[in-house]
ROFITI-137755 format. One line per field, with one value per residue: residue number from 1; chain; x negated, y negated, z of N, C-alpha, C in turn. Coordinates in nm, 3 decimals, padded with zeros to 5 digits, m for minus. Each point is the difference from the previous one (the first is absolute). Layout:
zator: (NUM ...) .
nudo: (A ...) .
n.px: (X ...) .
n.py: (Y ...) .
n.pz: (Z ...) .
ca.px: (X ...) .
ca.py: (Y ...) .
ca.pz: (Z ...) .
c.px: (X ...) .
c.py: (Y ...) .
c.pz: (Z ...) .
# end
This chain:
zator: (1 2 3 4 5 6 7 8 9 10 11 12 13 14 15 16 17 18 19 20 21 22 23 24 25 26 27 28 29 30 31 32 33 34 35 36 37 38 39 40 41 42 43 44 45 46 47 48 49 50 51 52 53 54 55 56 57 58 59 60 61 62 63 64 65 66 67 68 69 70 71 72 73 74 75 76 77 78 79 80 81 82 83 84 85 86 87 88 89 90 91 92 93 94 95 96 97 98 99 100 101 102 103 104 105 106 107 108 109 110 111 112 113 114 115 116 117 118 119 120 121 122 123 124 125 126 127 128 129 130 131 132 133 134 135 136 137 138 139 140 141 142 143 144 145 146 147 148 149 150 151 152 153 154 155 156 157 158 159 160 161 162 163 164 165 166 167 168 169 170 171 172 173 174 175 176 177 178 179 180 181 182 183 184 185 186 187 188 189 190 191 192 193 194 195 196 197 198 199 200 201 202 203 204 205 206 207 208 209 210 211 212 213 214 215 216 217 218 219 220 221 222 223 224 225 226 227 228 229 230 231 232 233 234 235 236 237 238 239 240 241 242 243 244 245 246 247 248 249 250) .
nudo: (A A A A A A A A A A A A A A A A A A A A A A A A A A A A A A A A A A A A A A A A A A A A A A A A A A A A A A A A A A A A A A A A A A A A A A A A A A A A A A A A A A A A A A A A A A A A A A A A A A A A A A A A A A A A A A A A A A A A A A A A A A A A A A A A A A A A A A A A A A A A A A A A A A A A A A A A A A A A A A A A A A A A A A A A A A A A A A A A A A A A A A A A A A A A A A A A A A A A A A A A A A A A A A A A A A A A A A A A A A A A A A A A A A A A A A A A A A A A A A A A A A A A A A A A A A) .
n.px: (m00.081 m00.112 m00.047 00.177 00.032 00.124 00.081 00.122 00.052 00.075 m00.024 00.051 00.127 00.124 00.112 00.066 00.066 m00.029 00.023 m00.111 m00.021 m00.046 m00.075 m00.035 m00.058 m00.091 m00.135 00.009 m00.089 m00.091 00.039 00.103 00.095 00.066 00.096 00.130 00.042 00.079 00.140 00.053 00.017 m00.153 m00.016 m00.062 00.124 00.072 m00.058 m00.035 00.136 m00.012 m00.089 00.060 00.105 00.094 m00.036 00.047 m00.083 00.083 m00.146 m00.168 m00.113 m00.076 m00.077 m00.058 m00.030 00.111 00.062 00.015 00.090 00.070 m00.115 m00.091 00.091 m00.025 m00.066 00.137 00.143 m00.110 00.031 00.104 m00.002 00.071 00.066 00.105 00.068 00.047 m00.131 00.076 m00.052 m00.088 00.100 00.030 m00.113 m00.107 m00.050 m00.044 00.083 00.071 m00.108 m00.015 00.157 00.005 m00.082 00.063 00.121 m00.062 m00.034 m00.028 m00.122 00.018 m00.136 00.018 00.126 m00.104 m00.126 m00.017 00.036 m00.143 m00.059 00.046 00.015 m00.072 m00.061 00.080 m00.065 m00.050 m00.148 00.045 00.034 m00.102 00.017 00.042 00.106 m00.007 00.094 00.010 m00.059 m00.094 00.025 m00.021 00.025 00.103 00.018 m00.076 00.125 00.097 m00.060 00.007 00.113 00.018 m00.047 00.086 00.013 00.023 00.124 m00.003 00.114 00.074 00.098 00.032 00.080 m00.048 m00.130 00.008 00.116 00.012 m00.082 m00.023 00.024 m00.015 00.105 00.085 m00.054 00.002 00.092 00.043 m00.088 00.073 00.081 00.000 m00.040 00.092 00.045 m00.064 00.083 00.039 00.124 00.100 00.066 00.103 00.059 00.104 00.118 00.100 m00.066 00.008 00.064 00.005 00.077 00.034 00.020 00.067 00.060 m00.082 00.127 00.087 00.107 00.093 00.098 00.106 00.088 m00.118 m00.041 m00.108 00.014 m00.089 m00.153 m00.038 m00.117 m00.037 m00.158 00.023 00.039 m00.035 m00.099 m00.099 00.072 00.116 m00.005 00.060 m00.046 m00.151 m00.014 00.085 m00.050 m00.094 00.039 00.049 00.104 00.114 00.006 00.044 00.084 00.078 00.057 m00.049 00.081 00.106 00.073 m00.065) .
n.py: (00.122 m00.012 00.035 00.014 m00.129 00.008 m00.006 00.031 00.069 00.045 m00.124 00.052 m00.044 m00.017 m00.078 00.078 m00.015 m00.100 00.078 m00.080 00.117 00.032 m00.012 m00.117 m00.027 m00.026 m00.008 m00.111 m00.038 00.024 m00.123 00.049 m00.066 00.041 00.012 m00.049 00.050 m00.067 00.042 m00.095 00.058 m00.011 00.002 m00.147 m00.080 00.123 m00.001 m00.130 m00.014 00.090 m00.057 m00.123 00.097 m00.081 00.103 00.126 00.037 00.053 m00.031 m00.002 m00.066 m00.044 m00.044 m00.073 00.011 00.096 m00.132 00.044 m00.070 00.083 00.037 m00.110 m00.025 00.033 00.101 00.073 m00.013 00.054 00.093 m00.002 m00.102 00.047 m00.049 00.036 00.105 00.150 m00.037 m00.027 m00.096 m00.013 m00.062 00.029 m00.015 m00.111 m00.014 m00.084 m00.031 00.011 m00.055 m00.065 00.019 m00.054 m00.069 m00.079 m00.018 m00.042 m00.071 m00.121 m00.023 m00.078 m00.024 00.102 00.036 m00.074 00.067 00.103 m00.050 m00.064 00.079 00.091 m00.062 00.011 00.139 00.014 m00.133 00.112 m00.030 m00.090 00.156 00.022 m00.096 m00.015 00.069 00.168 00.004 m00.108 00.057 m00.033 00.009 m00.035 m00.117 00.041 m00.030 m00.134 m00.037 00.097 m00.067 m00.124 00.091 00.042 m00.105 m00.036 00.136 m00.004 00.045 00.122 m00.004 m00.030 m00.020 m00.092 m00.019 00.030 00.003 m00.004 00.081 m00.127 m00.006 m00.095 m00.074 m00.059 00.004 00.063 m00.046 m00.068 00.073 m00.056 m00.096 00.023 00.049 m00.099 m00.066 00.031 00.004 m00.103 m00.056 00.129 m00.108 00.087 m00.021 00.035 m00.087 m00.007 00.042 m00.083 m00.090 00.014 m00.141 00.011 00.128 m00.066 m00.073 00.093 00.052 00.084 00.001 00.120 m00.016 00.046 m00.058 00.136 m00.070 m00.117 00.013 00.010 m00.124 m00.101 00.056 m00.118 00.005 m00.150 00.004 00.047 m00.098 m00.101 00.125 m00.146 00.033 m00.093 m00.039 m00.094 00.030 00.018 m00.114 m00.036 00.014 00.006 m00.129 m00.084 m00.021 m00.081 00.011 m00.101 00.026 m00.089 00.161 00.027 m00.081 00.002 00.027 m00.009) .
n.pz: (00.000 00.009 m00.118 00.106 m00.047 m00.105 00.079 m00.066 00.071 m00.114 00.015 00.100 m00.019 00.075 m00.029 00.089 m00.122 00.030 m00.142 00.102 00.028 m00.119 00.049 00.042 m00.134 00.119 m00.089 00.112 m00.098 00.079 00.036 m00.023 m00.089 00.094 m00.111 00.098 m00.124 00.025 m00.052 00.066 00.112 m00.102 00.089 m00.043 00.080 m00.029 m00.087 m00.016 00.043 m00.044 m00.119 00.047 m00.002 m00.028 m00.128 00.073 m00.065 m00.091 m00.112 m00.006 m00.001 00.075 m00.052 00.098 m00.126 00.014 00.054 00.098 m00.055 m00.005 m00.024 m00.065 00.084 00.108 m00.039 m00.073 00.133 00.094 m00.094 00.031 m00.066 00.079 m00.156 00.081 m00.049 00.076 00.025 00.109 m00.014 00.072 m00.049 00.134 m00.065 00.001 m00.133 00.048 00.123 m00.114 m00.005 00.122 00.030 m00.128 m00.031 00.136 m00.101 m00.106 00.084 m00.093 m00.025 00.100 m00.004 m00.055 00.106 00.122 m00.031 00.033 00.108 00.038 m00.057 00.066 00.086 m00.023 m00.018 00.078 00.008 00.105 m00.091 m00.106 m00.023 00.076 00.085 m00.140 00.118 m00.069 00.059 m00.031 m00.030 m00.115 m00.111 m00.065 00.090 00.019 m00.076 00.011 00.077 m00.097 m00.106 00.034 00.034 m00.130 m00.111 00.131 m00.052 m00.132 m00.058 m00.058 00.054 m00.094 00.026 m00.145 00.085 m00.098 00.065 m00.153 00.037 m00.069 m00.085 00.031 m00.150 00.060 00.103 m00.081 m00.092 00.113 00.073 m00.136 00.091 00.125 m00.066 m00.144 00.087 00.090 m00.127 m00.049 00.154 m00.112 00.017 00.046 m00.112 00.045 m00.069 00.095 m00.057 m00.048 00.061 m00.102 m00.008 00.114 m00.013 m00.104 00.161 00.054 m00.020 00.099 00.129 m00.072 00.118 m00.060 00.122 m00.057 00.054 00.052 m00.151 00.024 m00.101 00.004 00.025 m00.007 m00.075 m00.025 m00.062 00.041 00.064 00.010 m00.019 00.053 00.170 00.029 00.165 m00.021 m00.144 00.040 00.050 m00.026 m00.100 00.066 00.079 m00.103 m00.028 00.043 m00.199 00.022 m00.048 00.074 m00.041 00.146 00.119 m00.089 00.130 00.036) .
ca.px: (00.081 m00.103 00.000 00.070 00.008 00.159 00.060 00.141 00.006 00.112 00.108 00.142 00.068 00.088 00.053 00.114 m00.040 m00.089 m00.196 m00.011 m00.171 00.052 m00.119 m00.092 m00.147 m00.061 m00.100 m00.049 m00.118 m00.028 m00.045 00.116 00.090 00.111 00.140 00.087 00.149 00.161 00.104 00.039 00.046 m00.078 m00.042 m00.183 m00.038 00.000 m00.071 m00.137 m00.009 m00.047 m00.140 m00.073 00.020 00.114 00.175 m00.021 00.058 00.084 m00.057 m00.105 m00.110 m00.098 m00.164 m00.107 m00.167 m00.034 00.113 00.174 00.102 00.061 m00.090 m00.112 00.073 m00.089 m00.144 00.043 00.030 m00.088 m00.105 00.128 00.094 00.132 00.084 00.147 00.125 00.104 m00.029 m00.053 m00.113 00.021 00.040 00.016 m00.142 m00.071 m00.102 m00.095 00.038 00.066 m00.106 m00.062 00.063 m00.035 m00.161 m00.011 00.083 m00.146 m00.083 m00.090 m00.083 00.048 m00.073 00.025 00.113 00.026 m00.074 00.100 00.187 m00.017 m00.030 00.129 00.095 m00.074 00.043 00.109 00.056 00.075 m00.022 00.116 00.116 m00.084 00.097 00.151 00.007 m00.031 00.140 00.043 m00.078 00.064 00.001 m00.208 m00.089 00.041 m00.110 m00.137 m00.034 00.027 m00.141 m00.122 00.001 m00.019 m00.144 m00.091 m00.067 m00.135 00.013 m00.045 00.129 00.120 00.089 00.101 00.159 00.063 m00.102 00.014 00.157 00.063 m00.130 m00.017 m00.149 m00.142 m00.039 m00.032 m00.110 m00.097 00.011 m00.072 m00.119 m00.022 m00.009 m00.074 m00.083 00.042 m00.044 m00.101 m00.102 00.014 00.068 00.092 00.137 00.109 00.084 00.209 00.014 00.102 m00.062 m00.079 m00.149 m00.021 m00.105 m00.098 m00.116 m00.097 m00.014 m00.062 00.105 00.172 00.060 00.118 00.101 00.137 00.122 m00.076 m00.114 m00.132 00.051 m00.103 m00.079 m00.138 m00.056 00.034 00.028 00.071 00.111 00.015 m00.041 m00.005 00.108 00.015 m00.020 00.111 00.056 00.032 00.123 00.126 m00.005 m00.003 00.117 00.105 00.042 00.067 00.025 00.091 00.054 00.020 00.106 00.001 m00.016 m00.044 00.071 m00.140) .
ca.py: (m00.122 m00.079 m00.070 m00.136 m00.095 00.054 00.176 00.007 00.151 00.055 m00.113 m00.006 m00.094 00.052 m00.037 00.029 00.062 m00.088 00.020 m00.134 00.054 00.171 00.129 m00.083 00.041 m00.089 00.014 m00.123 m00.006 m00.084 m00.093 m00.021 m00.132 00.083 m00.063 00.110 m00.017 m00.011 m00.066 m00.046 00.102 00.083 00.018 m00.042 m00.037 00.063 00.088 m00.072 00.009 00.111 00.016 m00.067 00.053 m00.073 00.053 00.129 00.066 00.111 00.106 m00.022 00.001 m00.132 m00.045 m00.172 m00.013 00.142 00.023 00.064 m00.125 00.055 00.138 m00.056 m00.127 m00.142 00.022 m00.020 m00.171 m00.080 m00.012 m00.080 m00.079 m00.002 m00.087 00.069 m00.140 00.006 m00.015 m00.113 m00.004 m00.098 m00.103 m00.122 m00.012 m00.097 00.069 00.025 00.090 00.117 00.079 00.014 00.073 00.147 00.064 00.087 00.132 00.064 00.051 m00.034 m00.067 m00.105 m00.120 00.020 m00.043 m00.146 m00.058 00.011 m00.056 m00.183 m00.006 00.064 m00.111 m00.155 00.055 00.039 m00.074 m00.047 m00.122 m00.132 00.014 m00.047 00.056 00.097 00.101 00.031 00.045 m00.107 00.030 00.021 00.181 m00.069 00.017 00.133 00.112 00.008 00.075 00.131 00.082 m00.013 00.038 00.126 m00.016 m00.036 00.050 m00.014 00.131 00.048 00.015 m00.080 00.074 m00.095 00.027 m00.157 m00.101 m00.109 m00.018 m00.095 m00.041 m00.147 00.020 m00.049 00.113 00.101 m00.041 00.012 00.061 00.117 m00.037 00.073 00.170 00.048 m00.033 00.079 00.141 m00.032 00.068 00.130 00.030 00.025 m00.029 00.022 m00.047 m00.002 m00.155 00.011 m00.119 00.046 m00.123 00.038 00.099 00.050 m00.111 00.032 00.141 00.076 00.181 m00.082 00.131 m00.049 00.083 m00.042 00.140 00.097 00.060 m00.037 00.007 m00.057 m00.004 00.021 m00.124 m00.085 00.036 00.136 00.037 m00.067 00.047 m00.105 m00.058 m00.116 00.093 m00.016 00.098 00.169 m00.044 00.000 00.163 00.126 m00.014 m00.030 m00.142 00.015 m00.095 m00.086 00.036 m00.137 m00.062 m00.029 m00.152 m00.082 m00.131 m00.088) .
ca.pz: (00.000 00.021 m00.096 m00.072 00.108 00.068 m00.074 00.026 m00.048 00.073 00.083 m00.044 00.092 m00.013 00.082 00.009 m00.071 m00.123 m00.022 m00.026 m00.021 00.003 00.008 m00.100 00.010 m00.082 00.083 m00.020 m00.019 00.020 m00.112 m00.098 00.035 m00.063 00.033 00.016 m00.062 m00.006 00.053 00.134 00.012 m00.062 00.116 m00.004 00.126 00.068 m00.039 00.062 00.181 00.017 m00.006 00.097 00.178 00.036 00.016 00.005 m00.100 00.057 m00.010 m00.051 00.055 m00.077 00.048 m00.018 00.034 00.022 00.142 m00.047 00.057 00.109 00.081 00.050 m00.084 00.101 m00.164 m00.075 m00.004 m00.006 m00.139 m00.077 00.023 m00.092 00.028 m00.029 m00.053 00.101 00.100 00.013 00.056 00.155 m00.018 00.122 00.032 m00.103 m00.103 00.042 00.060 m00.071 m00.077 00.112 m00.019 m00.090 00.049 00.107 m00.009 m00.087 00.065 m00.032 00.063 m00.040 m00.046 m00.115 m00.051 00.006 m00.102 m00.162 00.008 00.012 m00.107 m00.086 00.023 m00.112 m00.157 m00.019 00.003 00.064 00.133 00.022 00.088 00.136 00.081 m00.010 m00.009 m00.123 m00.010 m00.057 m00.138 m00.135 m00.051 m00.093 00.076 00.083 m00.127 00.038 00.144 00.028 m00.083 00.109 00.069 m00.021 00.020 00.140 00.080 m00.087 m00.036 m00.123 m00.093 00.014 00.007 00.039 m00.061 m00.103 00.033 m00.046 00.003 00.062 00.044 m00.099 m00.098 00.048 00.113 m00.046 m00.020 00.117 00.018 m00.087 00.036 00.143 m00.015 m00.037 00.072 00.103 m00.019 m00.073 00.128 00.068 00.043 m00.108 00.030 m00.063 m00.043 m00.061 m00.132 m00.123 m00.146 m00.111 m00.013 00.089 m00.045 m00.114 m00.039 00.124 00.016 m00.124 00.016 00.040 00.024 m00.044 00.054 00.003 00.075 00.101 m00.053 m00.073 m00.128 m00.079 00.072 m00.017 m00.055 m00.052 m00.127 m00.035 00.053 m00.100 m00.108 m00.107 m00.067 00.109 00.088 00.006 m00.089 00.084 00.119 m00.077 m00.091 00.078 00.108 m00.073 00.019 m00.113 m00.039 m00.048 m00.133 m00.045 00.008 00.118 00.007 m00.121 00.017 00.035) .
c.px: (m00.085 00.048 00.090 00.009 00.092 00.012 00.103 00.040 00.198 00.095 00.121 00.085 00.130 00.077 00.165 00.010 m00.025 m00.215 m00.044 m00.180 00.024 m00.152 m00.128 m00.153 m00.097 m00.128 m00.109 m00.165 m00.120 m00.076 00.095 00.048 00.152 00.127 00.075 00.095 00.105 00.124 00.061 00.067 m00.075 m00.027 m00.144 00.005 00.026 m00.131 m00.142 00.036 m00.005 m00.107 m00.067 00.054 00.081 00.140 m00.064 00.061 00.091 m00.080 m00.096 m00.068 m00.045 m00.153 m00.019 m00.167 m00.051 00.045 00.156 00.067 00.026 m00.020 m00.065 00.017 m00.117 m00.105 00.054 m00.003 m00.103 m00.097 00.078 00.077 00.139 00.099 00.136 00.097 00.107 m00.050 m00.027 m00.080 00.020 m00.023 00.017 m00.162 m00.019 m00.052 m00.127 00.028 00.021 m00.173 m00.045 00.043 m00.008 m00.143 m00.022 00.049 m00.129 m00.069 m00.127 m00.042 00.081 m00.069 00.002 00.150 00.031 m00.081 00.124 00.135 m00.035 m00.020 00.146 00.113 m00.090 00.027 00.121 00.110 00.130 m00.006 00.039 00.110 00.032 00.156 00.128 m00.009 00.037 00.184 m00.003 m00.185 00.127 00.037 m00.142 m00.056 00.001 m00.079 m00.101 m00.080 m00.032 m00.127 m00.098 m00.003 m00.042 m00.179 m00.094 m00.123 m00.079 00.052 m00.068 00.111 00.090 00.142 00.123 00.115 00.085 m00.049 00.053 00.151 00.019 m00.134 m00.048 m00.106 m00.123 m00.017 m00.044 m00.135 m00.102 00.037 m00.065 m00.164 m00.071 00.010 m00.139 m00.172 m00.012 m00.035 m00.153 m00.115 00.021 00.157 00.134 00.133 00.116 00.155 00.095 m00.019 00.062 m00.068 m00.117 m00.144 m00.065 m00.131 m00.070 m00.128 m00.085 m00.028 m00.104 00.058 00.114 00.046 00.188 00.085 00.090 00.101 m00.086 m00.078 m00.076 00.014 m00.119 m00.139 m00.160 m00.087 00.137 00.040 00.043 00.130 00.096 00.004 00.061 00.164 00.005 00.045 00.194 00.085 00.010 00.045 00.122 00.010 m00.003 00.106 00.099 00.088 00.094 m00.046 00.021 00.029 00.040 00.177 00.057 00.053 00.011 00.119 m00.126 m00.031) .
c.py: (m00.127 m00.080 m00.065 m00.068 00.057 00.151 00.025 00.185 00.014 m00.101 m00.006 m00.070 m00.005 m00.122 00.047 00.112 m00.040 00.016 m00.103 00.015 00.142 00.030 m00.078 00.075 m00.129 m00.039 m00.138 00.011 m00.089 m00.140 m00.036 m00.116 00.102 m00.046 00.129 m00.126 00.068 m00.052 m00.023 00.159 00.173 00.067 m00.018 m00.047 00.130 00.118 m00.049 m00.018 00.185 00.021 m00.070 00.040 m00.098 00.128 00.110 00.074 00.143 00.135 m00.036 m00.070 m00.164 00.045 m00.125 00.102 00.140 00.042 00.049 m00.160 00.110 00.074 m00.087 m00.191 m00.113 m00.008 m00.113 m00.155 m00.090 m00.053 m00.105 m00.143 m00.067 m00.128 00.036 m00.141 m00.064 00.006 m00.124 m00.058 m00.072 m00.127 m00.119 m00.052 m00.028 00.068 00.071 00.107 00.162 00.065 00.025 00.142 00.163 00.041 00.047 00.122 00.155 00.014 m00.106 m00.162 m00.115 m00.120 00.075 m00.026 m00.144 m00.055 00.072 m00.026 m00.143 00.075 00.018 m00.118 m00.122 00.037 00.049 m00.148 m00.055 m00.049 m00.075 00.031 m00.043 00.083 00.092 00.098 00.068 00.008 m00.134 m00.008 m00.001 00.167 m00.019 00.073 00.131 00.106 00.001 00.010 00.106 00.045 m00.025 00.083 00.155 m00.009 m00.030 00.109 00.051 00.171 00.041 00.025 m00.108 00.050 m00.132 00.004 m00.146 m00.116 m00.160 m00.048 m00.153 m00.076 m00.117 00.076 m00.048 00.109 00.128 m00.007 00.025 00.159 00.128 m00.010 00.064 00.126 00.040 m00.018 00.144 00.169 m00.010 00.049 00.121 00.031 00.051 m00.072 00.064 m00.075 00.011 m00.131 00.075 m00.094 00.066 m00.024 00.000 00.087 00.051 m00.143 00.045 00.190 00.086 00.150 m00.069 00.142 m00.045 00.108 m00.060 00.134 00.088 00.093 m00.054 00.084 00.054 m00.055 m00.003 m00.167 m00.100 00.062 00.160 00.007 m00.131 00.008 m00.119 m00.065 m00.109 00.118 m00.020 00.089 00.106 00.050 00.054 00.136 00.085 m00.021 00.032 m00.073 m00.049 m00.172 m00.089 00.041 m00.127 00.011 m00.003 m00.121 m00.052 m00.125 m00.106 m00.096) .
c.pz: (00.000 m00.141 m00.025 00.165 00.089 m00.085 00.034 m00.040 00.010 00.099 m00.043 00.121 m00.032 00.088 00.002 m00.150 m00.120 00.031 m00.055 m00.079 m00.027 m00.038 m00.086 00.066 m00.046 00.030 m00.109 00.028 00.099 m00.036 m00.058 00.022 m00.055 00.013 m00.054 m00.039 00.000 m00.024 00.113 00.017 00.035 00.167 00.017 00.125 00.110 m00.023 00.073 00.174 00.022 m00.015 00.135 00.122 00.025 m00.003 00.017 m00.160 00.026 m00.024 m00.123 00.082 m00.078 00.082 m00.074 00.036 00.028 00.157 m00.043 00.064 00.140 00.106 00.092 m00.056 00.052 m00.100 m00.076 m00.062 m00.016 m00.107 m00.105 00.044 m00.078 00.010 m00.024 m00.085 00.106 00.151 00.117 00.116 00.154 m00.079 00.083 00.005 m00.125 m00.056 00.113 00.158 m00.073 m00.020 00.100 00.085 m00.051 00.043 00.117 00.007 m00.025 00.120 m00.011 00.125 00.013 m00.076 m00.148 m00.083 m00.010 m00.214 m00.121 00.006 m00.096 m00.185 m00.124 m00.001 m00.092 m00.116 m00.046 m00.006 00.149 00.192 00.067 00.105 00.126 00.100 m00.076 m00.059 m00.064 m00.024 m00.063 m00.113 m00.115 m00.056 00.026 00.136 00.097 m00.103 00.049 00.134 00.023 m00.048 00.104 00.144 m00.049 00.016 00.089 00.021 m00.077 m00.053 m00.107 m00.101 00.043 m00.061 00.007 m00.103 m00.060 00.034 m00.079 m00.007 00.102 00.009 m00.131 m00.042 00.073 00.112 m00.097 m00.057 00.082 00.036 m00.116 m00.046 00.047 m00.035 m00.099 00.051 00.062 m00.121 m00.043 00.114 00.003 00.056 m00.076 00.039 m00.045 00.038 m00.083 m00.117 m00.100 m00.097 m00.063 m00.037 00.137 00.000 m00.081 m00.019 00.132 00.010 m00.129 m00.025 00.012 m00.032 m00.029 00.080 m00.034 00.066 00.138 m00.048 m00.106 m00.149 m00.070 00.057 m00.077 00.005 m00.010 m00.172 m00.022 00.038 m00.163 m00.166 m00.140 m00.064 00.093 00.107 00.033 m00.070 00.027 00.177 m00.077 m00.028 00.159 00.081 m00.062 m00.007 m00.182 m00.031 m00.097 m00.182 m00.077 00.024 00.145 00.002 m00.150 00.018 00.062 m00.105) .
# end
């Protein structure tokens, strides 16, 4: 298991009797910049809080790094920092409390959480904030809290769930800075996203779920095979469209 960052075996998930994950396999490279596509629905946010030990799966397995998520989660977690869609955060506490916070949580030094809280809050643009607190933050900025909190501790994987959803062109930007910085050091990522352009300006793997199973899996360019990545989005999900004579009172 060494050779992928993550490794997904058999995840499956079940709510009531709706299969929200029916048995995905998936094994992310290390180094990689990886996106996991979908339609709203696809189960990518339920599929990535199982990889990171947020949902108990009903049956398969994950490893970060050659740790089991579940066997040996304290390894685990620790090699990883994750940003959820549906998760939320201690919000009653300033940018800067929330990191302080999380790192003690880690376990880490404090004169180290104090230097990389002062650093992540400049580059992340959200210095300025000073006293408010993150529950009255922007989308933007709740985005970028959340990243700076996955990255406090300096992981080898990342693990974020629609990272750029609600996020200004300039935040995103910065934010798509920081990652690629972040794999360029050795580190991997994998990332939720329905936007296209998105990923085909940052990913060198893209994995396509639809109905809770993994459609379509490889390279950027193999998976694309020289067409627009949207086209073959479409084709594999599916999706109806427009004939003209739809709506022709319009």
């Amino acid at each position: 298991m060494t050779e992928s960052a993550l490794v997904l075996r058999g995840l499956v998930k079940r709510f009531d009797r709706v299969t929200a994950v029916a048995g995905v396999d998936l094994d992310v490279p290390t180094g990689s910049f990886y996106g996991l596509l979908g339609p709203n629905g696809a189960g990518k946010t339920t599929t990535l809080s199982m990889a990171v030990g947020l949902l108990r799966p009903d049956a398969g397995k994950a490893w970060v790094l050659g740790h089991d998520v579940w066997s040996d989660p304290v390894v685990a977690k620790g090699l990883l920092g994750a940003l959820p869609d549906s998760v939320r955060m201690f919000d009653r506490l300033t940018g800067g409390e929330l990191l302080a916070y999380v790192g003690l949580l880690r376990g880490m030094e404090t004169g180290v959480i104090e230097t990389r809280t002062a650093e992540l809050l400049d580059v992340l643009g959200l210095a300025d904030a000073g006293r408010t607190l993150v529950v009255d933050y922007s989308a933007g900025m709740k985005k970028k809290i959340g990243l700076a909190c996955a990255l406090l501790h300096a992981p080898r994987l990342l693990v974020l769930d629609e990272p750029f959803e609600a996020v200004d062109p300039v935040s995103a930007a910065l934010i798509r800075d920081i990652l690629n910085r972040y794999v360029a050091g050795g580190g991997t990522v994998i990332f939720s996203s329905h936007v296209m352009e998105v990923v085909e300006r940052l990913c060198s793997h893209v994995a396509i779920l639809a109905g809770g199973e993994i459609r379509t899996v490889g390279t950027l360019e193999e998976v694309r095979q020289g067409r627009p990545l949207e086209d073959v989005f479409v084709s594999v999900v599916g999706g109806r469209v427009a004939t003209g004579a739809e709506l022709s009172w319009l």
